[in-house]
N, C-alpha and C positions, 0 to 999 in steps of 0.2 A: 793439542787443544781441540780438535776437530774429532780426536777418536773418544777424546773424554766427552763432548757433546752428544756424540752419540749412545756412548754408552746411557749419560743422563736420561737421554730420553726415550733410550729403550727399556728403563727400569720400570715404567710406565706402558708397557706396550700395546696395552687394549686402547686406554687412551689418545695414545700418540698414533695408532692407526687410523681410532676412528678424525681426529685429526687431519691428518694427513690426505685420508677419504674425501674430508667436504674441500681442503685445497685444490686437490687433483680436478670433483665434480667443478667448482667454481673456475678454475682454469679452462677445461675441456668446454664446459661452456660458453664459458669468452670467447673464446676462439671457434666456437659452432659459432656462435652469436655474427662474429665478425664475417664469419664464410656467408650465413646465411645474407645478410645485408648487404654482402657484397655483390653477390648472387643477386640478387634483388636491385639494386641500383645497376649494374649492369643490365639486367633486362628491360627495367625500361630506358636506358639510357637508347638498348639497340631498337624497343620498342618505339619510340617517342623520334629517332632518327632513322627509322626507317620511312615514316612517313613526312618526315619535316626533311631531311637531309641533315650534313653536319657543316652544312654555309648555305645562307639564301638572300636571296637576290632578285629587288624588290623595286619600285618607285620612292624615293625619299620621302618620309611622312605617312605612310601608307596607313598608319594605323587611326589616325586621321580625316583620311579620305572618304568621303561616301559617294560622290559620283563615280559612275563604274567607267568615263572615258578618260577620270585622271588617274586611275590604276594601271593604264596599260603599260608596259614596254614596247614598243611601236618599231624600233630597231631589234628584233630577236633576234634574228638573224647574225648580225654583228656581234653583241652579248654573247650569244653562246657559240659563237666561235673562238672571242677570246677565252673562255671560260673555260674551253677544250684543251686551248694553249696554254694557258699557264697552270690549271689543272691536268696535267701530263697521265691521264691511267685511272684517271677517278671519271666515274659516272654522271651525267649531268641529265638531269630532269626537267621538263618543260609544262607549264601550266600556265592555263587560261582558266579563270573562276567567272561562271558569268549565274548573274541573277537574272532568274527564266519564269517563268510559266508555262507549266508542263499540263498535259492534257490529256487525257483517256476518249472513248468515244463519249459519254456521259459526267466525268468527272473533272476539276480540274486544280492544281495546287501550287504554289510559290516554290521553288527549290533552288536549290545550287546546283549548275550544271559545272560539271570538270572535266574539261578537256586537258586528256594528258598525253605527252609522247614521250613515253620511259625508255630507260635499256629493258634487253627482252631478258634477263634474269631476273629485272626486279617485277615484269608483268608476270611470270610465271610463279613467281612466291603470292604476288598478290590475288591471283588467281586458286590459288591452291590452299588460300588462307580464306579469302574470303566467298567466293564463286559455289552457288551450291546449287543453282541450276542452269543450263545452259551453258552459253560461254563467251568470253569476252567478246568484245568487238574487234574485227581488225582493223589493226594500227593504220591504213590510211582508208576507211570506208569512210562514208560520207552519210551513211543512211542508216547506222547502226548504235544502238544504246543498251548501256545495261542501268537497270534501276536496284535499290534498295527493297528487299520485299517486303519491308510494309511501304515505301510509296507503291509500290505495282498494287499493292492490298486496295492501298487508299486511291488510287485510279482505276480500279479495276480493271486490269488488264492484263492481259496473261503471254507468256513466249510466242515470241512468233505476230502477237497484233501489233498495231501500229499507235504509238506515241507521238504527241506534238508539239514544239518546242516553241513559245514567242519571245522573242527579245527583241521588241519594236526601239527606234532611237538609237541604232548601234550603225556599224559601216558596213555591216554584211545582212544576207538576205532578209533577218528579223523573224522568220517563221520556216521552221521545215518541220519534214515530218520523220519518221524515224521507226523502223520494225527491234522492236524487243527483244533481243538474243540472249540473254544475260539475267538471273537472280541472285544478289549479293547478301547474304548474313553477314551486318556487320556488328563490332561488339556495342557499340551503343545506338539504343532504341531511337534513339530523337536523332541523331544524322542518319541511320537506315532510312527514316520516313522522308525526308529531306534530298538524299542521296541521287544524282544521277553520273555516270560515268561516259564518256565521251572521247574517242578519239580525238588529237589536237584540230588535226583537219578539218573534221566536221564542227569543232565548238569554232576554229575559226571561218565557217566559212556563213557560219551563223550570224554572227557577230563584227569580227576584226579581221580582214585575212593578215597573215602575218605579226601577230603581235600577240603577245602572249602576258602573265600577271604576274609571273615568278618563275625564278628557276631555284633549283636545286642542286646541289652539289653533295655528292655522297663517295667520302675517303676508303679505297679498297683495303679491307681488315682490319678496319677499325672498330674492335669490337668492346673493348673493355674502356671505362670511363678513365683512368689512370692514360691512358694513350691520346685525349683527346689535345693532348700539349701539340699534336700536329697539326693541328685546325689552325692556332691564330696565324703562323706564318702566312701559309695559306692566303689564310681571307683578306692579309693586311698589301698583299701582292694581287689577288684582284681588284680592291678596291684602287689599290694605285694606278694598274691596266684600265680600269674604266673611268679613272678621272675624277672620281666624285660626281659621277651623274646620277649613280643610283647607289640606293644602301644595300652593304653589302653586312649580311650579321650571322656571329656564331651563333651556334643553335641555341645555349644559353640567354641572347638577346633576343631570339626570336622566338622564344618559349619559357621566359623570364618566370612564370608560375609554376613551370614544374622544375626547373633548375632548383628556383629556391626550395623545393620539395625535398628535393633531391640531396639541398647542401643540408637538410634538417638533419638528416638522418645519421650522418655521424655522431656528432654531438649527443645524439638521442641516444646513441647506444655507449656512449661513453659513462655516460650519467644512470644507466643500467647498471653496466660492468661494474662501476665506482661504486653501486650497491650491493653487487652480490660479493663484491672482495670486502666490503665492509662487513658485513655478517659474518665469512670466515674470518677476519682479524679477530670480532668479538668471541667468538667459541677458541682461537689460536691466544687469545691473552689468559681465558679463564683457565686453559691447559697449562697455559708457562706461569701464572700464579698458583696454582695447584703445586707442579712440581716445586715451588720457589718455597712452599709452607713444608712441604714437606721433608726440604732439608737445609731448614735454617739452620740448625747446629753443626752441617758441613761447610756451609758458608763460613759460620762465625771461625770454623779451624781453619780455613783457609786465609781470612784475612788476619786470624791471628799470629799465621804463619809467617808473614809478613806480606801479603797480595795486597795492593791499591784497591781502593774501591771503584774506579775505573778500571781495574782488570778485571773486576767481579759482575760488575756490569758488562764488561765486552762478553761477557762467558755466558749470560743470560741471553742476552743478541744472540751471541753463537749459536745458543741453541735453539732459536726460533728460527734461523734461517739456515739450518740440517731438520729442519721438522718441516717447514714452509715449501725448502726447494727439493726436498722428499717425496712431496705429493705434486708438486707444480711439476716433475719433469714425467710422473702418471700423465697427467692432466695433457699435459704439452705432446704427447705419443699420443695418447685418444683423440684430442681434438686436432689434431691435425689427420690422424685416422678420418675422423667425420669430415673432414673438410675436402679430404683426398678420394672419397665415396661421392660427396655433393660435389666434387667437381665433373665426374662423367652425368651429371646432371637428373633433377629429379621435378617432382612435380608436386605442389602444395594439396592439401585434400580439397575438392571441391575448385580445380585451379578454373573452370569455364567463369563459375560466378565471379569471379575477380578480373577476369578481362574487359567488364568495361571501364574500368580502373585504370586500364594500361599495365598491368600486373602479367608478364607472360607465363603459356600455359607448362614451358620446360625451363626451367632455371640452369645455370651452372657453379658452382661454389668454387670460392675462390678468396685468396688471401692477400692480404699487401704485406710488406717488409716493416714499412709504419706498421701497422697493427698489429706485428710479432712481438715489434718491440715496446709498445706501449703494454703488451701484456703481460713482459719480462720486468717493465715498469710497475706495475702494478704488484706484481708477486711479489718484488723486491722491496714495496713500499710498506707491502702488511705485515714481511717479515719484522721491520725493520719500529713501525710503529705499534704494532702490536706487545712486543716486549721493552717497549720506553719504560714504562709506567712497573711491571714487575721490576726489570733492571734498577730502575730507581730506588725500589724498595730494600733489593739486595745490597746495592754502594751504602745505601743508610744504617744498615745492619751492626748494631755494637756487638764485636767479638762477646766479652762477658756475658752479653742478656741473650747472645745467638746461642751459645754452649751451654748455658743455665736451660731454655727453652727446649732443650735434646732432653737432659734429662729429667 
């Protein structure tokens, strides 16, 4: 049955190539398509938790809150001890956000000062990502700032001069002053101009000694979204350690807008793919009712032979799905090709203007096991519905008017 399908359909063979052709491209595509968005949601998944972490660790309510003395964590100390302990190997990040008034000799403007005590691999990416003059401050200086360069624009004020911080009403000095080491390009315009960077030390010694706004918590090699099933253990074992004093939330709760971003994008590309295998079904029907006119009067000898018209129909199937998984297993060698090239990673044209998107500037490509097999689902589905409607036509075929119509 299988070598007479193909025979049928190599009787046809310009046809049944070109055919075979838009299966293969419509496959190959899928499956770029799937690499590509995977690639893609990965990158910001590590973009978007590079800077948030992948658990944080907050005041309850926080989103809520506008006085800045019920933001604090006042125990840090404690906090990220535990956080060390039950987080066994993972990196833990410390931040004080304090709303300042920054000062030039002549200038002066409202900003968010962040005070941060990182691990020193993650200050050295963030330095080398974002730092384009000077250079950081060190981790325990007390007298040292890096700004955003349009806030340094808009203060004018240059490396090496002196900046001044007020944050009157808080439990620490209220005002110091601070020499300029540091100019930061960051990818968006409105936090650059807003931006100042601050060792923990010096934000606390400003403000709060000892108490900080958030922590962070960031899982070693955790890189692809598929893996993040190791976060809720996790976070569901710190919040236990800390009692329900403070909220503890995966990064999806703490960044609920781009999550949902993020959940869009499957779906979006299924409803794509569910397009482009709909066009090759319609050009795969017009070929298998082509061959079907063309040898009505072999049909009619066959059923007059004595074949079911359910045999006559499975033999038209038959032969949409030797035409279908003919070019779908082309398609499945190419795109997986492409996806095995986007995996040592590549870069979109124009990749700088999409960073302030969160869109990173190196991608990697990459495939899930779902996604294989929904496109093994889809090839299977066009075979299959594509020659319904010719099959139907063949089962209904009267022997006499099949063999009358030959001659």
């Amino acid at each position: 049955m299988w070598a007479l399908a193909w025979r049928n359909i190599w009787r046809q063979r310009g046809r049944s190539l070109i055919t075979a052709a838009v299966v293969a491209f419509v496959v190959a595509s899928a499956l770029a398509y799937f690499g590509l968005l995977e690639a893609f949601k990965n990158g910001l998944f590590q973009r978007l938790t590079e800077g948030a972490g992948h658990i944080s660790v907050r005041v309850k309510g926080y989103r809520d809150i506008r006085e800045f003395d019920r933001l604090l964590i006042r125990d840090a100390g404690s906090v990220q001890s535990t956080l060390r302990a039950v987080a066994q190997g993972a990196e833990v990040k410390a931040l004080l956000e304090v709303p300042a008034l920054l000062a030039g000799e002549e200038r002066s403007r409202g900003v968010g000062l962040l005070g941060e005590r990182a691990p020193a691999g993650q200050l050295q990416r963030f330095g080398e990502r974002y730092l384009r003059e000077g250079r950081l401050p060190d981790a325990e200086a007390l007298d040292e700032i890096a700004l955003g360069q349009a806030l340094a624009k808009a203060l004018d004020v240059r490396l090496g001069e002196t900046v001044y911080a007020f944050a009157p009403g808080t439990g620490g000095a209220g005002a110091m002053a601070y020499r300029l080491v540091g100019l930061l390009d960051l990818p968006e315009q409105s936090l650059e101009a807003r931006f100042a960077y601050l060792p923990l030390p010096a934000a606390q010694a400003l403000t709060v000694p000892g108490a900080t706004t958030e922590f962070q918590v960031y899982l070693p090699g955790l890189r692809r979204l598929v893996d993040e099933v190791r976060i809720d253990p996790l976070r569901a074992e710190i919040a236990s350690r800390l009692g329900g004093a403070l909220s503890v939330e995966h990064w999806r709760e703490a960044n609920p807008s781009m999550a949902s971003y993020i959940g869009i994008i499957d779906p979006t590309i299924l409803l794509f793919d569910a397009l482009f295998f709909l066009l090759a079904g319609l050009l795969l029907v017009n070929t298998i009712y082509l061959g079907l006119t063309e040898r009505i009067g072999e049909f009619g000898t066959i059923i007059a032979l004595g074949a079911t018209r359910w045999k006559v129909m499975q033999m038209v199937v038959l032969e949409s799905l030797v035409l279908v998984w003919s070019g779908g297993l082309v398609g499945f060698v190419l795109g997986l090709g492409i996806i095995s090239r986007m995996s040592r990673g590549f870069s979109l044209p124009n990749a700088e203007s999409y960073a302030e998107f969160g869109t990173p500037l190196v991608m990697y490509g990459a495939i899930t096991l779902e996604q294989v097999l929904i496109t093994l689902a889809f090839v299977l589905a066009t075979a299959i519905l594509a020659a319904l409607w010719p099959a139907w036509l063949a089962g209904r075929l009267q022997p006499v008017e099949a063999m009358r119509h030959t001659a």
